[in-house]
N, C-alpha and C positions, 0 to 999 in steps of 0.2 A: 761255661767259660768264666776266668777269672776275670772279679772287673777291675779297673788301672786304678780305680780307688775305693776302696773301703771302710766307713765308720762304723765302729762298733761299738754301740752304748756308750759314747765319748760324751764326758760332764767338767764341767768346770764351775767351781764357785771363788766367788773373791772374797779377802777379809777386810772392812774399814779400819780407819785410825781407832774405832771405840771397840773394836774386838766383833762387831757385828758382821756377820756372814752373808752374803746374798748370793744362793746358787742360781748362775746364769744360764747353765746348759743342764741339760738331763736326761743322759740317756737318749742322745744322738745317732741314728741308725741313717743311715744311708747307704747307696750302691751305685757309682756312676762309671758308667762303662768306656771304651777308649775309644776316642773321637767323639766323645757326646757333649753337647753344647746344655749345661743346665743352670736356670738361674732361680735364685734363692728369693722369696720376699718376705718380708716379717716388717715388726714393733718398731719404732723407735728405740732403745735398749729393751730391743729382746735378746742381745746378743750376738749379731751379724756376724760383726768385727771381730770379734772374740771366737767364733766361729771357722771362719776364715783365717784368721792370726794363728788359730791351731792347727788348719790342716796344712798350711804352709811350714808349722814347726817354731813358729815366733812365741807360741804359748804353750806349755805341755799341762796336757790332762789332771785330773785328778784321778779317772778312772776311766778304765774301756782304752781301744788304742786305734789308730792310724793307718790301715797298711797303704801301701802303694805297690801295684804287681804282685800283691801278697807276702809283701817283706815290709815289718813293721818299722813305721817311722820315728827316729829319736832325733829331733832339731830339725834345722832349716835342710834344704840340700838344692841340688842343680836340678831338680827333675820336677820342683814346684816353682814357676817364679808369682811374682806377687806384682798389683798395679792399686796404690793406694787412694784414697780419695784426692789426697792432695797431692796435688804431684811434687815428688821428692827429689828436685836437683840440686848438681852443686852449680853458684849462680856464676862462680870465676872459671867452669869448664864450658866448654862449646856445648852444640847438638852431639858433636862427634867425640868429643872429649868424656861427654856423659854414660854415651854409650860403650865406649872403649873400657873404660873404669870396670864395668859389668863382665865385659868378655875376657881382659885381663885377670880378672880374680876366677874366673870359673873355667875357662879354656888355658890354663896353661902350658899344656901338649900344645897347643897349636902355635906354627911359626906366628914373626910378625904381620909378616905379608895375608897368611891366614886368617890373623885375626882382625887385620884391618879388612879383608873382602869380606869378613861376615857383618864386621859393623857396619860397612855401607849398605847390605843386600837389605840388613834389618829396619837400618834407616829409610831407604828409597821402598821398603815394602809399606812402612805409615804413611806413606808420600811427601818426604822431608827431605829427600835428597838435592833438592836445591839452596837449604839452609843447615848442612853440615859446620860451617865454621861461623854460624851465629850462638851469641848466649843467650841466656835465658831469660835476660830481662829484653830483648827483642824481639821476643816472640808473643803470641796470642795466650789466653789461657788452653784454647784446644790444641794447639802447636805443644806447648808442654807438656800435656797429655801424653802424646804422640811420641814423644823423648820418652817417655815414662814407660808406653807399651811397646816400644822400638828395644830398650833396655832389658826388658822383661822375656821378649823373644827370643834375645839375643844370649841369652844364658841357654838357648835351645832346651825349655824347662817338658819335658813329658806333659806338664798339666798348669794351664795359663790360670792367677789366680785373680779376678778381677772384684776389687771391693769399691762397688758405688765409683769408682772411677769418671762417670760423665754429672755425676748429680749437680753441680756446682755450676754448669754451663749453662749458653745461652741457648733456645731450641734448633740452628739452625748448626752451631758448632757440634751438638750432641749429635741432631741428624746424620752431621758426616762424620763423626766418629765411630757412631751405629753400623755405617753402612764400611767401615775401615775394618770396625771387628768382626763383621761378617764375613766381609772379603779374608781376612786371617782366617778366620775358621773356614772358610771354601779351600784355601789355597796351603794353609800350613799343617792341618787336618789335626789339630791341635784340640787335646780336652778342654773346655774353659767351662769355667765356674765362675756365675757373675752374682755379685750383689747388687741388686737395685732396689732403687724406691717409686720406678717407675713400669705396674702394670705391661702398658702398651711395649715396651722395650723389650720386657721379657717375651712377650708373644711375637715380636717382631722377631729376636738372636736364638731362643730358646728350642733343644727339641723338648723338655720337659721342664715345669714349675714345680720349685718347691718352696712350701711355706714354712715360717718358722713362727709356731705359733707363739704367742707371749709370755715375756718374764717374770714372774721368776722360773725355775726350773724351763726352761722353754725345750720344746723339741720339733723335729717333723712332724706336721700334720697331713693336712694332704698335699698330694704332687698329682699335676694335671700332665697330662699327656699332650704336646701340640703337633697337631695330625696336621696342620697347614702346609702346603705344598711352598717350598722353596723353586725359586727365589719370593721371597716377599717384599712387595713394594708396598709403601705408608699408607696412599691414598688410594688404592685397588683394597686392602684389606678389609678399611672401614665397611667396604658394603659385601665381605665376606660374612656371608651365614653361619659358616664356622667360627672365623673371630667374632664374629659379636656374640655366641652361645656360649662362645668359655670365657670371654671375657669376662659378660655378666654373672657368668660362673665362678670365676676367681673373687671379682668385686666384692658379687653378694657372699663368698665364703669371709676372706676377710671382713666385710662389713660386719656379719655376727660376731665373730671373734673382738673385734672393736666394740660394737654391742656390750658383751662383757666386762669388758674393761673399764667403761664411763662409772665414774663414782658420781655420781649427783648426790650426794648427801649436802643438805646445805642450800642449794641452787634456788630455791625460792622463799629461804626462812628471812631474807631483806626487803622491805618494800621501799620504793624509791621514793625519795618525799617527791610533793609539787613544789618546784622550785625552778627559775629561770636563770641559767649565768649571764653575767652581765654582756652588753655587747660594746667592744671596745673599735674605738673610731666611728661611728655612726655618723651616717653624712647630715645634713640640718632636716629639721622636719619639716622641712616645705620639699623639700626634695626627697624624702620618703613617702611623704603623702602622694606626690606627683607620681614617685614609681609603683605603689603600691598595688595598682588595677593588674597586673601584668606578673607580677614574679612567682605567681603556679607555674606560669607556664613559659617563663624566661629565667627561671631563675639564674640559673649559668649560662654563659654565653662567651664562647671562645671567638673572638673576629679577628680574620686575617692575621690570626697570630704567627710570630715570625722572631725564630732565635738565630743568632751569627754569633761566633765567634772567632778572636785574633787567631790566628796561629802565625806561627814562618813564612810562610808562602803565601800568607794574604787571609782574608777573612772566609771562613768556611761557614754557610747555611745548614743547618743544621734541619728545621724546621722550619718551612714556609706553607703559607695559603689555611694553615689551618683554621679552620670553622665548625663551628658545634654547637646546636643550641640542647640545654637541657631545660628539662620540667622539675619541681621541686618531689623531692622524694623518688627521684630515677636513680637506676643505679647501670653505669657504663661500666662495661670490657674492656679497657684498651689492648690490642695485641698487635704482634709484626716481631720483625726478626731484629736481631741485636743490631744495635746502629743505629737505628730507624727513627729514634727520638722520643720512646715514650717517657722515660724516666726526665726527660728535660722537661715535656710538658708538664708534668705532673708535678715538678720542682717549681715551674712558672705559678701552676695553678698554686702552689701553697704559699707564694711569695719570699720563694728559698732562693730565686733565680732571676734576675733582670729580664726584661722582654725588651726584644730589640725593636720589634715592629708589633701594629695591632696594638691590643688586648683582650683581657678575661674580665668581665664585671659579675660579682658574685650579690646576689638579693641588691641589685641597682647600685653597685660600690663598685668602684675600679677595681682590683687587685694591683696593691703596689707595695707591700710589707707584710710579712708572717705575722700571724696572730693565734690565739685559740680555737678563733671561730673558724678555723682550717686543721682540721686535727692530721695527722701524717703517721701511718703503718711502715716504716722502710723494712727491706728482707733482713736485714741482719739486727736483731733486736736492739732498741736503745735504751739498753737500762742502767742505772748509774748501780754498777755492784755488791758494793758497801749498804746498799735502803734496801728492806722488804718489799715485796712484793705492793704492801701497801702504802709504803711510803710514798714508792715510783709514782703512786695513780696519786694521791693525797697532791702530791706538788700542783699539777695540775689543776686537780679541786680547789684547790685553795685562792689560786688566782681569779678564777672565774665565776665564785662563788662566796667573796669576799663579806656580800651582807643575809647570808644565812648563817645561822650555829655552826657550832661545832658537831653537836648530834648529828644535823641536817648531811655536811661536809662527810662527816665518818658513814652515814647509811647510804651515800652515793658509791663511795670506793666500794664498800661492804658489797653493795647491790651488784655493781659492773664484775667485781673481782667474782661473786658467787655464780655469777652468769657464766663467767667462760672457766667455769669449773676449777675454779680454786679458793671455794668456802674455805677447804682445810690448810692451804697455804701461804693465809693471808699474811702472817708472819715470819715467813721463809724468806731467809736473804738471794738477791737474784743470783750473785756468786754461787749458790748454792742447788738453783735451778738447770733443769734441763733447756735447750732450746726450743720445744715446744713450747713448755713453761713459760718462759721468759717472751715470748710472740703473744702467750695469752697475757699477760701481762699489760703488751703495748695495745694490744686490742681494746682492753677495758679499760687504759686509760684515756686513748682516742673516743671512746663511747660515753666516758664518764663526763667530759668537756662538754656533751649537750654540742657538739658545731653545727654549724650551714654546711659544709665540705669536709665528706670522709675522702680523708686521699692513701688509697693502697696501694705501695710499690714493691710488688711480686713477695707480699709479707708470707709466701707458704713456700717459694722457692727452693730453701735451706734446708728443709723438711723431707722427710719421709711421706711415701704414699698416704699410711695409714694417718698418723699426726697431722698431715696435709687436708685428708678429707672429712676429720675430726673436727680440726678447727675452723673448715667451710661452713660446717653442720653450725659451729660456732657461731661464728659472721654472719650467718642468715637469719640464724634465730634470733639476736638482738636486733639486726638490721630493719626483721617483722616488726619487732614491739618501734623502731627508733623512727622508722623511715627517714632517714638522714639523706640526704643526697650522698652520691658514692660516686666516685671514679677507681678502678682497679687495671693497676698496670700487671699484666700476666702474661706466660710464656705458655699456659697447659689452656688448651683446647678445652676440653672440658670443664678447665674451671672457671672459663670466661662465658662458657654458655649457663650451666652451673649458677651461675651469680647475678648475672646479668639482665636490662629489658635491652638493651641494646650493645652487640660485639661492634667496637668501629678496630676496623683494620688500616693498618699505615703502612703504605708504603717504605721500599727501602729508603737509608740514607745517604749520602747527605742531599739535602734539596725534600728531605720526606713531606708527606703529608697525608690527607685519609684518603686512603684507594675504596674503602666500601664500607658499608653503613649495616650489619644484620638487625632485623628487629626479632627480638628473639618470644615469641606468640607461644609461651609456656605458662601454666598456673601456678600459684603462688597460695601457699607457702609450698616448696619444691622441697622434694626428695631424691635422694640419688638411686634408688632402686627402681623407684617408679620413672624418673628421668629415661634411666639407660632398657626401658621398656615403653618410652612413648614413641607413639611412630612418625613424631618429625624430629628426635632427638639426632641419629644418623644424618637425617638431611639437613639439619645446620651443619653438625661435624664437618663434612663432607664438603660444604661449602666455605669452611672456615680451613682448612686442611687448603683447600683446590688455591686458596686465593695465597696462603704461606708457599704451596708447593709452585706456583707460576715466579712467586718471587725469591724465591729461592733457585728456581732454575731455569730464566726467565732473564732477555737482555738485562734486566737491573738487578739481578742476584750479584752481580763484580762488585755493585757500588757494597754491598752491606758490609 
């Protein structure tokens, strides 16, 4: 039987400004049959997009070709449509105006009356039909989404092309968009072809994985077969025998592939001098002597903390009742669904954020202004473009390490930078960097500060699987040598357990606060292999999943 799509030895290389060549694909075989659901995972540029952008006809080959039905493909057509990461509307048309646009350039047989009953069907199938005549700046980031695969339907394409399209959301928005494009592929019986960066997704939409091993020259490597019986629900999965055997199957295949790829050249030719940065605002010494019996095991301490703000209609709670005590050198999960408040607390903890009620006292000190000695990871890197990589970390060193050399100042960047694996690009401008790049970046300048409080907000989100669980590998191993106290605001299940001595879960918003407390009784230093083979890793999961999935569909899942 012929299949609806066919690659065959499809390669593409690109040329830089200096005449330098990087071949991206190589020799691309694939075979995916009609109505088959398969999704792709690979590299950070291994080529995904590129990938994808080809078989939809937005990039043409260098070599090998495309068929579709066994008639080869030359450019875009009706019978691919595409859903891109970002979602691509125009912001002065409607829900309905967005999707009209689509159907008018590709259905032009069809009367008006025709074309309008399809753009409603395609709309009310994402489940938007009550916001047909909203734009797009009133809607959600998942809501645009939705406009975006409503669009893509709606050109009634043969083979749905879906590139990373949930990756940027928040887990509970993804959840129901996971469970939108499943529903499509039950009911529209539609090929789709998804790009992700998320493992569990693939097994959850997918009847087969395929990997696209690393750039340069990248191509298929293996494709997992998923034998799981439909329908698949989230937290029933977790404690399937079968998903957990291929999972860890997939994991540990990428995790080798990643294996490879680590350049450690470099990584411990710095040693870090003995040197202390200074601490700015220190409360008097009679009053650090007095606190000093107690801050192993008080060091942080969140009381009654409580955020409000104004709005229209009055003042909205955001955060109340929150309490937490930490021990020096713990490192916390925060997790919950979006709304919920974690990124406010975590703005409170670094003194980014007024506190309305309560406090946070960090090593016996109030929290009431940002400082050094609160280092901050946010998702979207903060690097000023124009400096190298070692500039970025230098600024930082420089303030807080005012009465050591210069040597001393340069072997701390040197040291933090060689640590999260960019010996060789300590001279690269961040302009210049990938997004991974650029997170290790902020890692090691957060690390080089020496703080009392690591604060991490969702710094792997933006990321790719593999780059995502690279840079954990990152995080932990200096985390060993730093023991820094850590708080990590995260939306991935496993990376909270992953990282963690303790996941605290929050309730929804607004009025949030902590619903449960896990201690998470794993050895240290962790690995992720041996992790996803210890046998109470599932039964956190599981626990951590059951308490998202009550609030999620659960009388307070309305508020989030």
């Amino acid at each position: 039987m012929t299949p609806i799509l066919r690659l065959q030895n499809v390669s593409k290389a690109y040329v830089d400004g200096t005449g330098s060549t990087t071949e991206v694909l190589d020799g691309i075989n694939l075979d995916v049959a009609e109505g088959e659901f398969i999704a792709i995972l690979g590299f950070s540029g291994s080529g995904k997009t590129t990938l994808i952008s080809t078989i939809a006809g937005l990039i043409e080959p260098d070599s090998g070709e495309i068929l579709v039905k066994g008639v080869p493909c030359k450019g875009p057509g009706a019978d691919r449509g595409l859903v891109f990461q970002s979602y691509s509307l125009f912001p002065w048309l409607t829900v309905e105006g967005n999707v009209r646009l689509a159907v008018e350039a590709v259905h032009k047989n069809l009367s008006r009356a025709e074309q309008a009953a399809l753009v409603k069907e395609k709309v009310e199938l994402v489940g938007l039909g009550h916001a047909m005549d909203r734009k797009p700046a009133q809607l959600s980031g998942g809501m645009r989404q939705r406009v975006a695969v409503a669009r893509a339907l709606a050109m009634k394409p043969e083979i749905l092309l879906l590139d990373e399209p949930l990756s940027a959301l928040d887990a509970l928005t993804r959840a129901k968009l996971q469970d939108e494009i499943d529903r499509i592929r039950a009911e529209e019986k539609r090929t789709i072809i998804l790009i992700t960066n998320d493992v569990d997704e693939a097994l959850l939409l997918a009847d087969r994985v395929a990997v696209l091993e690393p750039a340069p020259r990248a191509r298929i490597g293996r494709i997992f077969d998923v034998t799981i019986a439909r329908p698949r629900e989230r937290t029933a999965l977790n404690h399937d025998a079968r998903y957990q055997g291929l999972r860890n199957q997939i994991v540990q295949y990428l995790g080798g592939l990643n294996a490879h790829q680590k350049d450690a050249a470099g990584a411990d030719s710095v040693t870090l001098p003995d040197v202390t940065p200074i601490t700015l605002l220190a409360p008097p010494k009679a009053y650090q002597d007095a606190a000093r019996t107690n801050m192993e095991r008080r060091f942080l301490e969140f009381f009654n903390l409580k955020k409000v703000y104004p709005t229209p209609k009055g003042p909205l709670t955001v955060v109340t009742d929150f309490n937490l005590l930490m021990n020096k050198g713990e490192f916390i999960s925060l997790i919950g669904h979006s709304g919920c408040g974690k990124s406010t607390v975590l703005s409170m903890a670094a003194g980014l954020n007024a506190i309305s009620g309560g406090g946070i006292i960090l090593d016996g000190r109030e929290v009431d202004v940002a400082g050094p000695d609160k280092a901050v990871v946010f998702q979207a890197p903060s690097l000023m473009p124009w400096l190298t990589a070692r500039q970025n970390v230098s600024i930082g060193v420089e303030r807080v390490y005012p009465h050591t050399s210069r040597a001393e100042r340069s072997d701390i960047v040197e040291y933090y930078l060689s640590r999260v694996g960019l010996g060789d690009a300590m001279d690269k401008l961040a302009a210049d960097m990938s997004n991974g790049m650029r997170q290790r970046v902020g890692i090691a300048r957060a690390f080089a500060l020496s703080p009392k409080l690591l604060l991490l907000d969702e710094p792997f989100g933006m990321l790719d699987s593999l780059t995502r669980w690279d840079l954990q590998d990152v995080l932990m191993e200096v985390w060993e040598r730093t023991k820094v106290t850590a708080v990590c605001v995260t939306h991935d299940v496993d990376e909270a357990i992953l990282l963690a001595d303790k996941v605290v879960m929050m309730t929804n918003g607004p009025q949030a606060t902590i619903g449960k407390i896990l201690e998470v009784d794993l050895p240290r230093p962790r690995d992720r292999k041996a992790l996803l083979e210890h046998p109470k890793f599932y039964a956190y999961r599981e626990e951590v999943l059951q308490f998202l999935a009550d609030y999620e569909h659960g009388v307070q899942a309305d508020a989030a």
